[in-house]
N, C-alpha and C positions, 0 to 999 in steps of 0.2 A: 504494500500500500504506500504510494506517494501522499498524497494528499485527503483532507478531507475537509469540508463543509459543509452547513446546517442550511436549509431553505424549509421553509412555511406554506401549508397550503391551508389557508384562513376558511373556518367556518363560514364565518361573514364580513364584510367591510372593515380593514382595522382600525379604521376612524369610530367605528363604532366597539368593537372589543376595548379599544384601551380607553376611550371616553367612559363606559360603563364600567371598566376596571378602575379609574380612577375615583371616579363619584363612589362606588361603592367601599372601594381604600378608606376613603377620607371618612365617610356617616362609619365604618366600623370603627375606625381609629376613636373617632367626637367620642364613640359609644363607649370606649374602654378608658380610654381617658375619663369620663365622666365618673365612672363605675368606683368602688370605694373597693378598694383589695389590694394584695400583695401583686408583685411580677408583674408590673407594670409594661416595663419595659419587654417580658420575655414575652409578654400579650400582644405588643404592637408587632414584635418580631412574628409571633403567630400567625396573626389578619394577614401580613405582608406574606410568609408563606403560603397561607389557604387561597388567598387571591391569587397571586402568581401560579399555583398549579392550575385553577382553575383559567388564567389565560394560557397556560401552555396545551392546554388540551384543547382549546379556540382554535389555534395557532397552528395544530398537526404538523407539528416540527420532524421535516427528515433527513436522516445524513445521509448526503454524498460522499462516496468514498471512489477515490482515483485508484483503480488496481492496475497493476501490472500482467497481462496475463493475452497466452497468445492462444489459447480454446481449450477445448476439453475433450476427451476422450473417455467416452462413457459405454465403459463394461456391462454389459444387460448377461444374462440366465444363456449358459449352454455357448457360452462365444469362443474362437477361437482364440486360444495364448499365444499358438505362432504367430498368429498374423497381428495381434497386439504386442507381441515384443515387435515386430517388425515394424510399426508406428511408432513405438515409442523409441527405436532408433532412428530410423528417417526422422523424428518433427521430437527433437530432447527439450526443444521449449513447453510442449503440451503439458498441460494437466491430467493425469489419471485418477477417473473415479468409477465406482461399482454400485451399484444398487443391490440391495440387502440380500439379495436371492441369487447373487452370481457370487461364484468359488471365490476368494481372493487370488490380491495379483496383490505385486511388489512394489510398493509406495504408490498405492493407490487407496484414496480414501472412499470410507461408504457413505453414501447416501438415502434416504427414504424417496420412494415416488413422489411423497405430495413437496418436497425440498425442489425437484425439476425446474419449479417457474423461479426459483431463483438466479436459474443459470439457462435462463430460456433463449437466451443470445451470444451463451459461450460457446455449446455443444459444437463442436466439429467432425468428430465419427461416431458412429451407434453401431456397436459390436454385437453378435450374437443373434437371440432371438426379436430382439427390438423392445418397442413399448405398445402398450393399449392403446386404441384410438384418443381416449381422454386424455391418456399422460402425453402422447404425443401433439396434442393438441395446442398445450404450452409453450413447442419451439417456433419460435417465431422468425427463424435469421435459417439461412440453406445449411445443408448439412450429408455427409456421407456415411452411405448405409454399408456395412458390410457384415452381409450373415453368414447365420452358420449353416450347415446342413441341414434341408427340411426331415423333420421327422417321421418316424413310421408311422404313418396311422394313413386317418383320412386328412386328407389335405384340399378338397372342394368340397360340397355336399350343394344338389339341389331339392328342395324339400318341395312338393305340391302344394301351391297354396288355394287350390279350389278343388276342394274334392265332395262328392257329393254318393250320397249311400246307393248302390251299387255297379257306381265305377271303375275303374280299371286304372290304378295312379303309378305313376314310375318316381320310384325315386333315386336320384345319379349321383356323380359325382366322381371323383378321383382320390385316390388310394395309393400313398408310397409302402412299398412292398421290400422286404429284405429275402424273401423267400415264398417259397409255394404256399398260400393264403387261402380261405376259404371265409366270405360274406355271407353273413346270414340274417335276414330280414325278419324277426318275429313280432308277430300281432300280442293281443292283449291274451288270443287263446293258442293259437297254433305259429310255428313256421308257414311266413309267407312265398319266399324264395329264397333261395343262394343262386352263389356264382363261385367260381373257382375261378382262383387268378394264380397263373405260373410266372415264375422269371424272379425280376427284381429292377423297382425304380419306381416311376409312375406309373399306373393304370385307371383306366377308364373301367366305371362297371353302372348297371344298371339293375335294379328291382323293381319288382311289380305288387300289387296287391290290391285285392277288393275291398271296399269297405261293405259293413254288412247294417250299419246303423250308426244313427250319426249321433255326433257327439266328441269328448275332449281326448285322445287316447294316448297313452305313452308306449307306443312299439318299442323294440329294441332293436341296434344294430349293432351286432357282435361278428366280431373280429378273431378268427383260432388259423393259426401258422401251423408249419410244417412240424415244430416243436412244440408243439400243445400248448402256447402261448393264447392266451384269450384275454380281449378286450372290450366291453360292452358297454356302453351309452345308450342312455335312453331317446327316442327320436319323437319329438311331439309332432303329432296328427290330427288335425282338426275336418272332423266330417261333420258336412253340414247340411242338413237334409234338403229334399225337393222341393224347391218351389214352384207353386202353383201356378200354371202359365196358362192364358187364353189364345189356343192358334187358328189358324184358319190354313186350309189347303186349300189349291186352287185348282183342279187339272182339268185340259180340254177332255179325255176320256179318263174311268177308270182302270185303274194298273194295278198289279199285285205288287209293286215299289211301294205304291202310298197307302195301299190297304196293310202289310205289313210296317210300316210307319206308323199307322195310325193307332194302330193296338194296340204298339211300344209303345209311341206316350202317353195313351190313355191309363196304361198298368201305371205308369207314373202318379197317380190321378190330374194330369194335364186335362182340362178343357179344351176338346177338340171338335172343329169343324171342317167338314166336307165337303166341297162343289164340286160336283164335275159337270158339265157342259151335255144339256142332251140334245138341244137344237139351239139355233140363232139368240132366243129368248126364252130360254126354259132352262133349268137345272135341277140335279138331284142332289139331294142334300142327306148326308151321315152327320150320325150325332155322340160324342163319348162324354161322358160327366158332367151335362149343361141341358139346358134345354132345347128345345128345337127356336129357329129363328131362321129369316129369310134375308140372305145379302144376296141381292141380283145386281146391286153396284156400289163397286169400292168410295165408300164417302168418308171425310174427314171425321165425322161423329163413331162413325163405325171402327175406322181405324182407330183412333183414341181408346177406343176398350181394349184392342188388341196389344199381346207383347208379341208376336210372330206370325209371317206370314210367310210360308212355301206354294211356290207355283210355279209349273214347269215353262218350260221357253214360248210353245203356243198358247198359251193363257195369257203368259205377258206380255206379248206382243200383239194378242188380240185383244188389249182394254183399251177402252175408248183413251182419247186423249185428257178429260177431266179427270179419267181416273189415276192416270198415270202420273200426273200433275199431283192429285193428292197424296197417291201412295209415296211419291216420291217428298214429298213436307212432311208426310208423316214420318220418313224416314229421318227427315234432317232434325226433327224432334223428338227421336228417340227410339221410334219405332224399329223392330227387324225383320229382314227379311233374306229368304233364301231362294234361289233361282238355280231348279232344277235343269239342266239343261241335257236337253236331247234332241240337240239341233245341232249339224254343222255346218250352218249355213255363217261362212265368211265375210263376208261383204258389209252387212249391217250390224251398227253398234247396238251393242245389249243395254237396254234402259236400264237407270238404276245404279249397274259397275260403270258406266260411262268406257267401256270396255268392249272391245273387239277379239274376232277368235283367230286362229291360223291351223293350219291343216297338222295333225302330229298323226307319225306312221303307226302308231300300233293304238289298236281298239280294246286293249285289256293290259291290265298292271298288275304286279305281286308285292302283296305287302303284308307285313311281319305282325302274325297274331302271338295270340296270349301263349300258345304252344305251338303250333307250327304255322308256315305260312300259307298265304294264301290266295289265289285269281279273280278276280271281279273285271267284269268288261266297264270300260269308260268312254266319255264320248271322245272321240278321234282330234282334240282339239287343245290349243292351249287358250289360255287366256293374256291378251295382249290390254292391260289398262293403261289409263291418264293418270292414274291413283296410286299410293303405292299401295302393293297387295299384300295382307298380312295372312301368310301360309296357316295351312291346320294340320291339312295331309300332305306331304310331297312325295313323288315316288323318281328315281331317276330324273331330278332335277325340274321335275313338273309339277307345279300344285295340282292336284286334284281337287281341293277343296279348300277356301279362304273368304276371306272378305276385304272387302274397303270400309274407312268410316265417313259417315256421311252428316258433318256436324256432330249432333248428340247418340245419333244410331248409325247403324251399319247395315250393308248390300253385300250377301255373299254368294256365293255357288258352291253345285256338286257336283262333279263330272261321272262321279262312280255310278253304274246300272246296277240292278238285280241286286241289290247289299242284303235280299231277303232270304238269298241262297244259305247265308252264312245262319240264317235259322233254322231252316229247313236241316243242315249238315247239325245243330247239336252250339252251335258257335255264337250264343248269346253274348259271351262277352266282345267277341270280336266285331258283332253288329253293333253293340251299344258304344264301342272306342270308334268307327266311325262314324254314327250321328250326333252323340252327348255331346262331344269337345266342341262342334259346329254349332251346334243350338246355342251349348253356355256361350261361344263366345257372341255372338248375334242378338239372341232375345235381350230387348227392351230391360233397363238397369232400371230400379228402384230408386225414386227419386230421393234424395239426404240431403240433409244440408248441411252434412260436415262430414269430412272423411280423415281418418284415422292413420297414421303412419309411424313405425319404428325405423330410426336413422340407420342406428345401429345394424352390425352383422351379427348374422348366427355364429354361436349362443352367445346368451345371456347369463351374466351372473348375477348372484347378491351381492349386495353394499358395491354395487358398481353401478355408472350412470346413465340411466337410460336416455337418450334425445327422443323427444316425442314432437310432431309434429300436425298440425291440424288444418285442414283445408275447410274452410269456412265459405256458406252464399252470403253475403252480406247481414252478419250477424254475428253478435261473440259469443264463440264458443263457452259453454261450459263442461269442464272435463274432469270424471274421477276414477278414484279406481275401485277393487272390486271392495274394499272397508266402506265404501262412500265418500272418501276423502278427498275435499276438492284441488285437484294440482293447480297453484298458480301457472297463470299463459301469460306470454308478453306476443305482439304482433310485429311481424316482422317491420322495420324501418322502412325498407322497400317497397315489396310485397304487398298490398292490400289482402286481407282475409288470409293471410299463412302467418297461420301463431303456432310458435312453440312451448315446451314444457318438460323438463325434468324430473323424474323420480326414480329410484331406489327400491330394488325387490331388497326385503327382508328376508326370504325364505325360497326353496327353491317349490316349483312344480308351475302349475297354470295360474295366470294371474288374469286379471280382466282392465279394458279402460274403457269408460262410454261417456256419450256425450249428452247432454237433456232431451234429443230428439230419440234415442235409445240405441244410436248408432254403439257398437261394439267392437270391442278387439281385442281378439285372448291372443296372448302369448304365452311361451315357455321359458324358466329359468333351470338351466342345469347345474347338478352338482358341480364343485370346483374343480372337481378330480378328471369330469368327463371333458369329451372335445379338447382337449390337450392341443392337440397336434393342426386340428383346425384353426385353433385359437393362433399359432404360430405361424400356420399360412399366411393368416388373415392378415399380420402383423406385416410380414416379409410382402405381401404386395401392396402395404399401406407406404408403408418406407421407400420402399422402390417407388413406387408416388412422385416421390418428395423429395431423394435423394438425387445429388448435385455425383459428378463423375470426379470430382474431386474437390476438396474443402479450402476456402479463402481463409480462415484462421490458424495459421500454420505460421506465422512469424509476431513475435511479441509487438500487443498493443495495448495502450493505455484504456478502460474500460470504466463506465461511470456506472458505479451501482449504490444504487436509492432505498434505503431503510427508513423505516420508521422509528420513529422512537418509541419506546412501548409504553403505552397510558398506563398501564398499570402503576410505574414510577409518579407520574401525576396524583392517581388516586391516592397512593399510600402516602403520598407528601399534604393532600388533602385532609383526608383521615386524623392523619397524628397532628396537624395544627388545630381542626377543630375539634377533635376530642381532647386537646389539650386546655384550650379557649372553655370548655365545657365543664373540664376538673379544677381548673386554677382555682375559683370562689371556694372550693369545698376543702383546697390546702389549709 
């Protein structure tokens, strides 16, 4: 340390602290002066002490101090020592330090995580495993990352976040491996799937599973090597049952496509309705969970009941132009719809995708079911839009089924025929993974007025911080969790309607957040013990983030760092003056 000095950052105007420090100096003094007693003197010394704390704590007096100091080199959990003796020879001006949890090194001091923002503009290299998102959060000035080896375990993880009770969910991700490994997926009652993975380094794997009733679940994914090595974590699973959707089908004739459609989501208990076309001006009409009603023309009143509407390529192209006009605002307002197509007619744009087709040579594709694969014929075509198109199915580089969005709702397609085979063959689940994912993602969203978001990555701890954030329609959110407790929100400075919030699992398993409109959001907290290896992923591509290809604080610089002075000294100098002021008379 070269130097140091005191600056003040004033409560209020010091015209006014020392104006009102001195008027009240002076009426104490008159007072004690007046007063009939011993320690006269040691009284006025008193007043002049108890005032004086009390303007230094006005005053928030803090010292600067001038260091000497050319960065730091901060040892994190699991880092290398080679490559740290190797900085600490290359740059002998650096500072060595560790955090509580990394082995020691040689003249190198420890530190505690929450100590970081003291030296949030020293840091020059970050060894090892790194820091959490929130410790890292502190460095403010660039800095160089260099880790250590990722560890065995899982190292990505994609978890479902829409599953719904008897779906078909995959859960992925990647897996560092030292040896022949074996993943195994288990439910709340049984083994869902495995995978066997050989070799050693990274791998890709995938699982599967149905849910069978919705609700909060904790699966397991355990992990057993070639050496009977086993590692299990609990994998939260949130199934969330069916919602109740009102559809309308549309077809020029009927087909055994939309009569096997139509069954499937009525077992849902989806509200379903049927037109198919018997002449110019007539239609028949089927009815699933609702009652009967008559639509002989797409009207904006009508569409507003609906959350989906399917109808094959001649029905859409045969609605008058009012109708098309509407279905098309109802789309832009939220509505859904899917556009069966079994046309290959090139030439004209498809209403709705604002989308044209082109010729593709083969009339059937194979795609990967729940146990083996499988052929379905498709229409001979791709889909060329203005829009981008957001895939569902793709086979050989083709969607066969996706959508656009259209303002608040979305316009999709299906090219696949006959999907009714895969029932007829025993292949329920392999029908329902291609129409469910289509539907959820198209049908008409539930109107909220506030949406719910965790910043953070998977997993979660206790007594660590969660970032919460809340997308509001013009309105201020209120938001608790599942005790009732209201979490302070502040809105963003920016932003209109995106407020954030802060809080703290106390315990680990499912917790809850909602909002007064009754919007929800569970989440999972894992043991400490679990996601290990994730958690160190997550870290090493946070830093890599962030990390510079080499550090500017590598030669000694003078460095100004700002303390407070701690009130506590204030109060106790308070204290013993007027407790002193207090016992004088009674000497």
């Amino acid at each position: 340390m070269n130097s140091s000095s005191l600056s003040i950052q004033p409560l209020f105007p010091l015209w006014a602290i020392f104006l009102g420090a001195v008027l009240l100096l002076a009426f104490l003094v008159w007072k004690e002066i007046g007063r009939k007693g011993r320690f006269l003197l040691a009284r006025i010394v008193a007043v002049v002490f108890m005032i004086s704390s009390i303007v230094a704590w006005l005053l928030q007096p803090t010292r600067t101090s001038k260091e000497d100091t050319a960065g730091i080199i901060l040892l994190t959990k699991n880092y290398d020592r080679a490559k740290a003796d190797s900085l600490v020879k290359k740059y002998p001006d650096l500072i060595t330090m560790r955090l509580d949890d990394a082995v020691d090194f040689k003249k190198a001091s420890t530190i505690q995580p929450y100590e970081l923002s003291d030296y949030n503009s020293e840091i020059a290299f970050i060894l090892g495993d790194g820091l959490t998102a929130y410790e890292e959060e502190t460095i403010n000035a660039p800095y160089t990352f260099i880790p250590d080896k990722l560890p065995i375990g899982i190292t990505q993880l994609e978890i479902p976040a829409n599953v719904h009770v008897g779906q078909t969910a995959i859960v992925s991700g990647t897996i560092n491996i030292a040896r022949r490994t074996i993943l195994i997926l288990k439910g709340p009652g049984q083994v869902e799937d495995s995978v066997i993975l050989k070799g050693t380094g990274l791998k890709s794997f995938s699982l599967s599973f149905q849910s069978r009733q919705a609700g909060l679940f904790q699966y397991s994914l355990i992990i057993r090597d070639s050496l009977n090595t086993i590692i299990e974590a609990k994998l939260p699973i949130e199934v969330k049952p069916e919602e109740k959707l009102n559809i309308l089908v549309i077809q020029k004739y009927p087909t055994a496509e939309v009569r096997y459609l139509k069954n499937f989501l009525a077992e849902k208990g989806y509200a379903i309705t049927v037109r198919s076309q018997i002449s110019k001006t007539n239609f028949h009409y089927e009815f699933s969970n609702q009652e009967s009603i008559r639509i002989d023309r797409l009207t904006p009143e009508i569409l507003e009941t609906l959350d989906l509407v399917f109808l094959d390529s001649e029905s859409l192209n045969g609605l008058s132009t009012p109708e098309l006009k509407s279905l098309e605002q109802s789309c832009r307002a939220g509505l859904g719809a899917i556009i069966l197509l079994n046309s290959t007619d090139t030439k004209s744009k498809i209403p709705l995708l604002n989308a044209s087709t082109t010729i593709y040579a083969q009339d059937t594709v194979r795609l990967k079911g729940t146990s083996t694969n499988f052929v379905l014929p498709a229409a001979p075509v791709s889909i060329v839009a203005a829009s981008v198109i957001t895939p569902v199915i793709v086979s050989s580089h083709r969607t066969l089924s996706g959508f656009v969005n259209l303002s608040a709702g979305k316009a999709g397609f299906q090219l696949l025929h006959e999907t009714y085979r895969l029932l007829l063959e025993g292949k329920t689940n392999d029908y329902a993974n291609v129409w469910s994912p289509l539907l959820e993602s198209i049908t008409r969203l539930k109107s909220q007025r506030f949406k719910i978001q965790i910043e953070n990555q998977f997993p979660f701890y206790t007594d660590e911080p969660l970032c919460i954030n809340v997308i509001a329609a013009k309105e201020e959110p209120i938001l608790k969790n599942e005790n009732a407790t209201t979490l302070p929100l502040q809105e963003n400075v920016i932003i209109d309607d995106f407020w954030h919030a802060t809080t703290w699992a106390d315990k680990t398993g499912w917790h809850q957040l909602q909002t007064q409109d009754s919007v929800k959001l569970n989440y999972f907290v894992s043991a400490s013990d679990e996601w290990q290896s994730l958690r160190v992923a997550n870290q090493h591509n946070q830093h890599q983030s962030r990390s510079t290809s080499y550090s500017e604080k590598t030669q000694r610089e003078l460095i100004s760092v700002a303390k407070s002075i701690s009130q506590l000294l204030f109060f106790i100098t308070f204290l013993l003056s007027s407790g002193f002021l207090w016992l004088a008379p009674k000497l």
